[in-house]
N, C-alpha and C positions, 0 to 999 in steps of 0.2 A: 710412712716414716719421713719420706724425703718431702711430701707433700706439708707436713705439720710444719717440717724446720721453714720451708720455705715461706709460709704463711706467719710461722714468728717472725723470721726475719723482716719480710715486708711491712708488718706493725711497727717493729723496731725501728726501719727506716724514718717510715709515715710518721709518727709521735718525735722523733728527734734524740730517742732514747740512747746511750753508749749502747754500740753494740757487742755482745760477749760470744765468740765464738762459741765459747767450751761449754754455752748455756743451752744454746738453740739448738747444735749440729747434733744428732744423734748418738750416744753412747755407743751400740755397736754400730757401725756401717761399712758394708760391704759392696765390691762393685756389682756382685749378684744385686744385692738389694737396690740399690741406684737404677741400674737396666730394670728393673722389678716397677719399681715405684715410676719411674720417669711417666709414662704414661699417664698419670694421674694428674700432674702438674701442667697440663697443655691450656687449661682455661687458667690459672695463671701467669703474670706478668714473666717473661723469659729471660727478664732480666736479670731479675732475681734468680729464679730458675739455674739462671748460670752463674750466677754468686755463689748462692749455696753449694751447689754442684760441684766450683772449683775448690773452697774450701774442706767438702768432703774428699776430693781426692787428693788433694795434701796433706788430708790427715789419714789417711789409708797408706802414701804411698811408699810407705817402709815395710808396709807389712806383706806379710806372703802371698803371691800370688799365684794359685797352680793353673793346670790347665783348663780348670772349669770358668774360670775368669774371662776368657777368649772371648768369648759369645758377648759377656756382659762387656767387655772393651770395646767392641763394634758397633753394637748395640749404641753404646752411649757417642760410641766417635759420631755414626751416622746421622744420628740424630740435633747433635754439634753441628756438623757441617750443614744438614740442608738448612738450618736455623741460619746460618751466615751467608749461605748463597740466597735464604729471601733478602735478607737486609743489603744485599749489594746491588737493589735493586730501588735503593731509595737513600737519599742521602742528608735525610732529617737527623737530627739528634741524637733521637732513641734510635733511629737505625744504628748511626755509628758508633753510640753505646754498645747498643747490643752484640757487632761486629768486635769491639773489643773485648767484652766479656767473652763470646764464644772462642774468639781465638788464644785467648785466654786459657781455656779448658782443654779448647786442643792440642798445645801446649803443654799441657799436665800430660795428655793421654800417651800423647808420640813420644813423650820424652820418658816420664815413669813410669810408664804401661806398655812400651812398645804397638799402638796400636798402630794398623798397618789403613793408611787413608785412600779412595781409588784417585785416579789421574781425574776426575772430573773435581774433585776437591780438593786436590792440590793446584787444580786452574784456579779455583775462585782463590784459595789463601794467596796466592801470586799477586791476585789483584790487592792486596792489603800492602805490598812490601814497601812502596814509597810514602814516605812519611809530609811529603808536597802535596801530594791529592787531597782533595778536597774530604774524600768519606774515609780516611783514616787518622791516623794519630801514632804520634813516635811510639808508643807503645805498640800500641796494635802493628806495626810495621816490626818492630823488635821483635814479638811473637809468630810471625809470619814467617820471618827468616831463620827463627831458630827450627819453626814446624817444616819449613820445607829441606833446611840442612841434614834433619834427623831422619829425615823421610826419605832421603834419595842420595848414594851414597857417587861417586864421580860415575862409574859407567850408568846405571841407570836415570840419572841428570839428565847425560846426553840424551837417552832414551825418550825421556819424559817431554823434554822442549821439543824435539823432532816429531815427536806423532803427538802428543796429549793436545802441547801447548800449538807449534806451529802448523802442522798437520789437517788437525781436526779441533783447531778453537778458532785462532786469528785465520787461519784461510777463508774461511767461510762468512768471518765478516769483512772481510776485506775484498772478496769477490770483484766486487764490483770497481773496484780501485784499479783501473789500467791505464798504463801509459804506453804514450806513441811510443817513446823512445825504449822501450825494451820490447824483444819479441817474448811469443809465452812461453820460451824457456830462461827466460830472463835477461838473456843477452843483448847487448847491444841494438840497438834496428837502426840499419843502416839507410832503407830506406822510409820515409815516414810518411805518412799520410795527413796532409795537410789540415784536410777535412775534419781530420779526431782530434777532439780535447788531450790535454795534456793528461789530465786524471780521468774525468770521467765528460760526460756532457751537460752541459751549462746551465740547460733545462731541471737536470734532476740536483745541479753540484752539492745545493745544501738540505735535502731531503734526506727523511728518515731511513727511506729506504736504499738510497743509494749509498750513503754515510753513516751506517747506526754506528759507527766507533765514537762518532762528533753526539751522538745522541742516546740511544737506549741501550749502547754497547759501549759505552767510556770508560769502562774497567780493563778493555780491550788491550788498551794503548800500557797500561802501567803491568799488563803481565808479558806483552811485547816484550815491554823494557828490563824485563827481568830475565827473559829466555836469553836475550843479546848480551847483557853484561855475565851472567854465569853458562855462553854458549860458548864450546871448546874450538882453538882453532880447528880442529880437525873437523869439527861437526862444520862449520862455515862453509869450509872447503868442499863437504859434501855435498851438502844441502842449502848454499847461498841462494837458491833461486825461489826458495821461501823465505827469504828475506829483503827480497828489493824489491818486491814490488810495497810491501808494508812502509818500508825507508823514504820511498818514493812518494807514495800516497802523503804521508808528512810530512817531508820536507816540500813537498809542490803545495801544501793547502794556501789558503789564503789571510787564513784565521792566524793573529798571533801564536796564541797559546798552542795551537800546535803546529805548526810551524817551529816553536822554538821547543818542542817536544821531540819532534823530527830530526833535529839538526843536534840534538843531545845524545839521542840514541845514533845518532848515525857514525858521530864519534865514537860513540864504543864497540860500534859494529867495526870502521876501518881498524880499532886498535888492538882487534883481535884476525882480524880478517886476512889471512895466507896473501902475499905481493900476486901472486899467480893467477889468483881469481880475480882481483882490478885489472891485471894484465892482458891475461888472454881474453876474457870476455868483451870488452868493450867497457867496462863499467867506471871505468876513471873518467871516459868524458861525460858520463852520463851522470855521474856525482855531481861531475865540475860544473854543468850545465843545471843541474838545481839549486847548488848553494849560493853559484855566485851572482842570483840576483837579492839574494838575503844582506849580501855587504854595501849592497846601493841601497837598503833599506835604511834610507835617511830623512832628519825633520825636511819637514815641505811634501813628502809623501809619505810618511810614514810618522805619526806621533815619535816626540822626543822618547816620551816612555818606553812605547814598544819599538822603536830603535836598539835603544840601551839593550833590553834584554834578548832582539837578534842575533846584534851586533858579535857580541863574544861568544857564542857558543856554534856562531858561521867560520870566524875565524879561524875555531878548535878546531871545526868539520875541517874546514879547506887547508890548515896547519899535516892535519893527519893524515888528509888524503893525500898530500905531497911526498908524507915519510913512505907513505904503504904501496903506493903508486911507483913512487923511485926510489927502490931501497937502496940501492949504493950509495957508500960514504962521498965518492968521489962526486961532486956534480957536476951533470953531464949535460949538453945544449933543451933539450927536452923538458928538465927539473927548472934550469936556468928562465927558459922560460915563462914557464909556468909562474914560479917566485915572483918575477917583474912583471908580470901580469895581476897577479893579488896585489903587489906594490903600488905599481899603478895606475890601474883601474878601480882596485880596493881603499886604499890608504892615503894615497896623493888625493884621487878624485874624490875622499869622503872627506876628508880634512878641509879643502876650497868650497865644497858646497856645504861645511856644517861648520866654519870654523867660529862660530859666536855660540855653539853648544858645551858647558863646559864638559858632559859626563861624556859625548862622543869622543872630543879630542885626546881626552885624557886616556880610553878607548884605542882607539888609533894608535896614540903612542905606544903605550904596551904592547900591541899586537905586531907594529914595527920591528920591532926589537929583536924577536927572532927569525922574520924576512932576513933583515938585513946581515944579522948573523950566517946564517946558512947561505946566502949569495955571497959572501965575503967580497973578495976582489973584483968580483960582478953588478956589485952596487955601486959602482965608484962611476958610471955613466949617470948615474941618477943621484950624485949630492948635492948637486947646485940646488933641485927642489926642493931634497930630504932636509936640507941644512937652510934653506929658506922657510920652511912649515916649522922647524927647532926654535931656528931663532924667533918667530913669529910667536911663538907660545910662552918661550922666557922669558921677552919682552913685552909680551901683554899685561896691562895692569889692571887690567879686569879681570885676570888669573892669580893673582898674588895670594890670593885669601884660597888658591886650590892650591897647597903644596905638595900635593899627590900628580897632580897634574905639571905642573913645573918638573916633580923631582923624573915621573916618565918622561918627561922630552929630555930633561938631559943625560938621562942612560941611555934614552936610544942616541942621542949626540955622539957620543962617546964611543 
């Protein structure tokens, strides 16, 4: 039965015909019959396969379902998912087709069907949620998030990122990713060994087998990125030590793209991440010591392009790391610091070595803006410069035509 509709359907496609639901899909269909049939459709296109399929269970998913249905919910989830964990393993067309149709249907299952997914397929749906990567699509990201919400309710979340996802997925690719600067319990290393690379050694740095995150594991990085922004303060606080070295490993590469993948997630890691564990561990200088060669990432070494897109999301990192680092209102010699060191080593020194860039400066200015805010009366040793780079940008007439650029120099002025 499922096997006919599907073979209409596919004709239908092929010829350019309208296509009529209520023509093709089978008069009765049931999820017995679906888990029944499925089998038969394997030498056909799975594309389809999961067309017809989702159609059938939107047209089923009002009706009663008892307890015999169970079997055939699994049945059909299991067989959904490994269909999506091949296709995540190529990032052609039809692959990413097909990743969408499937998550598609599993979507129908976990949401009208209750079907209950394991933790090894709730990894691969993880890798679908960002809608920037390359083998997905806002859709297929939209169904991702709604499959993994329905699927895991706050305590078992926790659960699932600490063993499924961090535990026993990203540990194991990431292995190999160590740095001097933390011991292997994550903390701080005080003393270093000169000898060691920073990530890893220089001989293996862009091989497959030392880096499959960068290569046959790049799915890796976008279900990272999803354990960190839906990971609970509380879980950070437990278990940060499954977390920095992955932070570290990306925020140290050398490659833009991740590099500024690195410095993304690393923000949402400080903005969730307990003051106590940057504290006590050691891990505020060890942040400070990776991001801040990301803000000297300026034209002359660094393309204008991939500048730009460091540039601001080093800022966020080293903006956040400040709040979470020194949480008191009051600012204290330490925080103070710190601020005029971004200030001036970040934003003076990018502004005099780029200042004929117009998307850096304009850059710069913005990022000024809340430096200067948060040192208040502390900035007042450093206006002669701040108000020298102001007025320099206002009265550039080769900025006229950026009013974005004018309008941030004179708010940070101000």
């Amino acid at each position: 039965m499922l096997r006919e509709a599907v073979e209409a359907w596919q004709e239908a496609t092929s010829t350019g015909n309208n296509l009529d639901s209520d023509q093709i899909l089978p008069d009765e269909c049931t999820l017995a019959n679906l888990a029944h049939d499925l089998p038969q459709c394997e030498s056909l296109p799975q594309c389809h396969v999961l067309e017809v399929l989702s159609l059938c269970l939107k047209k089923i998913a009002c009706t009663n379902r008892g307890l015999q249905d169970k079997g055939a919910i699994q049945q059909l989830a299991s067989h959904t998912a490994e269909l999506l964990g091949r296709s995540s393993t190529s990032h052609s067309v039809d692959s990413l087709t097909l990743a969408e149709k499937a998550l598609d249907v599993l979507r129908c299952l976990v949401i009208d069907f209750a079907a209950p997914l394991d933790g090894k397929y709730l990894v691969c749906v993880a890798a679908y949620t960002d809608s920037q990567d390359a083998w997905t699509t806002p859709g297929a990201a939209s169904s991702s998030e709604d499959i993994l919400r329905n699927s895991l309710n706050d305590e078992t979340r926790q659960e699932f990122i600490a063993s499924a996802v961090l535990e026993y997925f990203i540990r194991p690719v990431f292995s190999r990713a160590t740095s001097n600067r933390i011991t292997s319990t994550g903390r701080r290393a005080y003393f270093i060994n000169d000898d060691q690379s920073q990530v890893t050694g220089d001989s293996v740095a862009g091989t497959t087998e030392s880096k499959p995150w960068k290569k046959t594991q790049i799915h890796a990085i976008a279900v990272f990125a999803w354990a960190v922004k839906h990971a609970s303060e509380s879980l950070i606080s437990k278990s940060w030590p499954l977390f920095t070295p992955v932070l570290l490993a990306l925020v140290d590469d050398t490659e833009t793209k991740f590099k500024k993948k690195g410095l993304v997630i690393l923000y949402d890691f400080l903005s969730r991440c307990p003051p106590h564990v940057i504290g006590n561990t050691g891990l505020g200088e060890v942040f400070e010591q990776s991001v801040f060669p990301s803000l000297l990432s300026l034209p002359g070494i660094t393309p204008e392009a991939e500048s730009i897109q460091l540039l601001g999301p080093a800022y966020n990192a080293i903006m956040e790391l400040a709040k979470v680092w020194f949480p008191t209102g009051e600012i204290r010699p330490a925080k103070m610091r710190f601020l005029i060191k971004v200030l001036r080593e970040g934003i003076l020194a990018g502004y005099w070595h780029a200042s004929e860039y117009v998307g850096i400066v304009e850059l710069l200015a913005q990022m000024a803006i809340p430096i200067i805010s948060q040192l208040g009366p502390y900035a007042v040793p450093h206006l002669k410069e701040l108000l020298s780079m102001f007025s320099a940008i206002m009265t550039d007439p080769f900025l006229v035509s950026y009013p974005t650029c004018i309008q941030a120099a004179a708010q940070a002025k101000t």
